[in-house]
Structures are given as structure tokens and as C-alpha cells.
N, C-alpha and C positions, 0 to 999 in steps of 0.2 A: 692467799686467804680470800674468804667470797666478799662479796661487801655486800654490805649490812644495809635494809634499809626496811626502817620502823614507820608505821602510821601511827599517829598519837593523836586524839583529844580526848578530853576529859569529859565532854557532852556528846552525848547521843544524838544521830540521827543527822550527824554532819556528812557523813557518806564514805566512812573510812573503809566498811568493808567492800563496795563496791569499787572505789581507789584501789586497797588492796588487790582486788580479783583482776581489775584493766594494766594494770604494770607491771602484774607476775605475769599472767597472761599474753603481755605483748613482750615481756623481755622472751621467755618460752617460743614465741613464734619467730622469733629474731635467729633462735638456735641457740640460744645459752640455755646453762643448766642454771633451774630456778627453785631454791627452798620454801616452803611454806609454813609457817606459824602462828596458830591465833591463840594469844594468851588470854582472852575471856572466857573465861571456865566455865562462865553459866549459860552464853547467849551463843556463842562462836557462832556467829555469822560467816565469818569468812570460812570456816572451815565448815559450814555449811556448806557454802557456796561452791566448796569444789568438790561434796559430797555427791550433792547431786548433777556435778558434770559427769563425774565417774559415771552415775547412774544413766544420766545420757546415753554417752557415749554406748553402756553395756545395753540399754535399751537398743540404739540406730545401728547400732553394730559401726561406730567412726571410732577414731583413734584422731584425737585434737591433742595439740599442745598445750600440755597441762603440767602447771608446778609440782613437784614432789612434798606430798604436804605430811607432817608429823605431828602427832602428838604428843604433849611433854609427858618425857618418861617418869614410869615409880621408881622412888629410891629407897633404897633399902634402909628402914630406918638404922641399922646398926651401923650402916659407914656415915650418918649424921653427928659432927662431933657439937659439942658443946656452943664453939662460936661457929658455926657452920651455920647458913639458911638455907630450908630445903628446898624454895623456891631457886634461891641462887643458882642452885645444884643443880634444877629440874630443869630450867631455862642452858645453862651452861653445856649440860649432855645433849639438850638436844640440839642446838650451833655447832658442837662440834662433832654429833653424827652428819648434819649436813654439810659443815665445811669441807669436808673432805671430798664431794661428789660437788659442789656445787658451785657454780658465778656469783651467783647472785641468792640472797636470804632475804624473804620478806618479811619480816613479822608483824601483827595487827594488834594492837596494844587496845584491853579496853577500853570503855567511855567512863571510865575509877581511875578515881586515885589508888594503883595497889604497887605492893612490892616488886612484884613480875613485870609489870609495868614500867616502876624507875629503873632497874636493872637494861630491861631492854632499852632503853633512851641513853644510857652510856654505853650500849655497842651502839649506836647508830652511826655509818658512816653518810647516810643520807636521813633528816629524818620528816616525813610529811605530815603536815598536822592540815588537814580539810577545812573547811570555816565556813558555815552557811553566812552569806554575806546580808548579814546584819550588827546591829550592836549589843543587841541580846547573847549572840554568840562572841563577838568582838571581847564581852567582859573574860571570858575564858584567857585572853593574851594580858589584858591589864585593866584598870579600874582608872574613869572614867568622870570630869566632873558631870554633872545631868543636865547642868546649864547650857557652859560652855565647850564641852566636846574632849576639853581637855583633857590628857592622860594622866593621871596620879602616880601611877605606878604600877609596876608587874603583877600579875596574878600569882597563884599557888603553882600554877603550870608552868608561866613561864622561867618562875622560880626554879622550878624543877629541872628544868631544859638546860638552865644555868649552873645548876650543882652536877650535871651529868658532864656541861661541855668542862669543869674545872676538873669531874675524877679523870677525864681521857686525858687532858691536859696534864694533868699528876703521873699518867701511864704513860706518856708518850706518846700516845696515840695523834691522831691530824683530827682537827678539828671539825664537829656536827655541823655539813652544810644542811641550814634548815631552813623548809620552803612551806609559805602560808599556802595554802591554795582555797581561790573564793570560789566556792561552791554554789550552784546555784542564782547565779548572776542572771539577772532577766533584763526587759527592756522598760518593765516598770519602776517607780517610785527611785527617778533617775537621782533626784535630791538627796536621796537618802544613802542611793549607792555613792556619789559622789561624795559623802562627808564619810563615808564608811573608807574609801578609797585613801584618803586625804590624811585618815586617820588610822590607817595601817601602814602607810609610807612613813608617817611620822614616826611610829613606835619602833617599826624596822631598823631605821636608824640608831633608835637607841639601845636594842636588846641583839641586834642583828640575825634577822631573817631575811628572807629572799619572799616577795608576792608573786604567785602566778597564778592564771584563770586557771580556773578547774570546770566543773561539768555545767552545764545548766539541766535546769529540771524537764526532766523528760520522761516519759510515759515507757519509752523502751527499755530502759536500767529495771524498773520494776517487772518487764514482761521476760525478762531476761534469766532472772534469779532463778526460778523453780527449775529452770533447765541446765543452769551451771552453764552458760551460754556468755560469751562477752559482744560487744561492739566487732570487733576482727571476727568472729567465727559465722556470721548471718550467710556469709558466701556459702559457707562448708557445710550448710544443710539446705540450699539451693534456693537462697533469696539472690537473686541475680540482680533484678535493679531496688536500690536501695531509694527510699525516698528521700523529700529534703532534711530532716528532723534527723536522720539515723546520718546521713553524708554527714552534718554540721558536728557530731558526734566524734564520729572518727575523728576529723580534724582536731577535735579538742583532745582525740587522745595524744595523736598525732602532738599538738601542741606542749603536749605534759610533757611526753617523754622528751623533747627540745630541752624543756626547761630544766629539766632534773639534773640534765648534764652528766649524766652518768658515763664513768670511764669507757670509754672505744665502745657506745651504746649509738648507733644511728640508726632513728626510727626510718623503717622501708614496707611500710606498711599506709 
């Protein structure tokens, strides 16, 4: 079976479809076979995102390593029985037209609370949730005194994370390894990263996730998009020397895929 690996948050603009596009993307250049999914029915970003690499690619006449990307199929409403959801269904057919070709499934869960959404969080065998590295975002894992920093308790998210890792746990399934990743970490308002830090190691502990750096803000990730273009591909349309900003890049992808730990996955890129 492929394994399964979901991006989740609940808030926009943490950087989930660009996550999604750099670790389908680099599993693809590794040589596995990689599935593609975006369950945002209104925005698909990510499935933007490799709309117009196709388009690329048919433009420059290359051939890049690229996921095999699906959209959820129609179902007929006539085989929808009574306790059946057609979401369920819609999600379900398309995992397993990809399982069967595939290593590896990504799928990009909206920035909503929706159905398609919980669903894909109990297949997650990996699941990533991005986190621009503040407490504004921070509220998304758990709620927060204002005084003193301290944690009260889970969010609706991480709630959520927790009734998915109980259904797999009811199926037999092995447990949701799941990884915060601080997005956008910079070298300013260290005070703030430092109690933000302090205060993701704590909660880790008690809901059980894994923290690892994620990207810093960079100018590149957005020159990247319109062309369906990732970090690994700058070679392959004849950027030979890469500057410092794009080097430091790489390595952070580099670094991701470390962290992920994904089974017989070594990053060589």
C-alpha cells in the first residue's frame, strides 16, 4: 500500500501548498511513484501548482519529475446508499485509483474545517501540518493563557488529529507520525521565536507531535509558482549557479525530508 501523507491546517497562508509541491516533487526526483490530491474544492492551490508545471514543461518542451495528480471523482448518485457520504466515497475512489500505481500519496487538506478534510487525517500515515511561527498561528494547536503563555488546552484541530489518530487506532491501523513544521522562522523578534519554541516543545509533549524547521520566507517560493517550478528544478532550466537565498533553501528542503523519516526515503538531492 502507498503511504499516505496529508498537509493539514486549518488557517491560510501557513504554506501548505507550497510544502505539498517541494515533497511530492522531491520524493518524484528520488524515483518513486508519487500521487497527488488537493481537497480544496474552491482554491486548489496545489493543484494549481502542478497545473501549471504541465503547462511549463508543454511550453519549454522538458519532461520534470512530476506527481501524478487526480481529481476527486463523480459518483453516481444512485450507488449513494442512505448511510453512505459522498465525500467518503469521492476521497476513497480516488486513494485507491492511486494506490495501486503508486509509493507515495500526498494529499493537501484545506485551510477549513470540512468533511474531506477529517476523512483524509485518518489515512494519514505521515501527517504535516505547517505553522507560520507565531502565536497567532500557535492558537490553531491549542488555547493559550495571554498573560502567562500557558497552554489551556487543544484546539478544534488538534482535537480533530486526535479523533483520527483513535479511528486508525480502532482499525488497526499504526499510528499518525505527526510533524509541526515552523514555517517561516527568521532571524528577527528572537524573544518571541524563543517563547513560541518553548511553547511548541511543551504542547508536543502533551498531544504528541514531532517540531521540525520548515522554510523561511523567501522571495523564490513565490517566483516559483506561476511556472509549477520547485527548489530542485532551477538546474533543469539552466540556473547553474544558484545564489545564497536559493542554496539555504535547498537545504531546508533537504532538512525536511531528514525529518519526515519516511520509510527507505534518503534525501540525494
Amino acid at each position: 500500500m502507498a503511504h499516505i501523507i496529508v498537509t493539514g491546517n486549518e488557517k491560510g497562508g501557513s504554506g501548505k501548498s507550497t510544502t505539498s509541491m517541494h515533497v511530492a516533487t522531491a520524493l518524484a526526483r528520488m524515483g518513486w511513484r508519487v500521487g497527488a490530491l488537493d481537497l480544496d474544492v474552491r482554491q486548489k492551490s496545489f493543484g494549481r501548482y502542478l497545473e501549471n508545471r504541465r503547462a511549463f514543461m508543454a511550453r519549454e518542451g522538458l519532461v520534470l519529475p512530476t506527481p501524478e495528480y487526480r481529481e476527486l471523482p463523480e459518483i453516481d448518485q444512485a450507488l449513494v446508499g442512505p448511510n453512505d457520504n459522498i465525500f467518503d466515497m469521492k476521497l476513497s475512489a480516488a486513494v485507491a485509483e492511486l494506490d495501486e500505481g503508486c509509493d507515495f500519496i500526498l494529499i493537501d487538506c484545506p485551510g477549513s474545517h470540512t468533511r474531506l478534510s477529517q476523512v483524509a487525517h485518518s489515512l494519514a500515515d505521515t501527517l504535516i501540518t505547517p505553522l507560520n511561527d507565531s502565536f497567532i498561528d500557535f492558537d490553531l494547536l491549542a488555547r493559550t493563557d495571554p498573560d502567562s503563555g500557558k497552554v489551556l488546552g487543544p484546539s478544534i484541530y488538534s482535537e480533530m488529529v486526535w479523533n483520527a489518530r483513535q479511528l486508525r487506532a480502532r482499525a488497526g491501523l499504526k499510528p499518525i507520525d505527526w510533524i509541526v513544521l515552523r514555517n517561516r522562522l527568521g532571524a528577527q523578534h528572537m524573544h518571541n521565536k524563543k517563547k513560541v519554541g518553548e511553547a511548541l516543545s511543551s504542547l508536543s509533549r502533551r498531544i504528541g507531535f514531532r517540531v521540525a524547521p520548515g522554510f523561511s520566507e523567501r522571495v523564490i517560493f513565490r517566483e516559483l509558482f506561476p511556472r509549477g517550478l520547485t527548489l530542485l528544478d532551477l538546474k533543469d532550466i539552466g540556473v547553474e549557479n544558484l545564489n545564497i537565498s536559493n542554496v539555504a533553501a535547498r537545504q531546508e528542503l533537504r532538512d525536511l525530508m531528514k525529518e519526515l523519516k519516511l520509510p527507505e526515503v534518503t534525501p540525494d538531492f
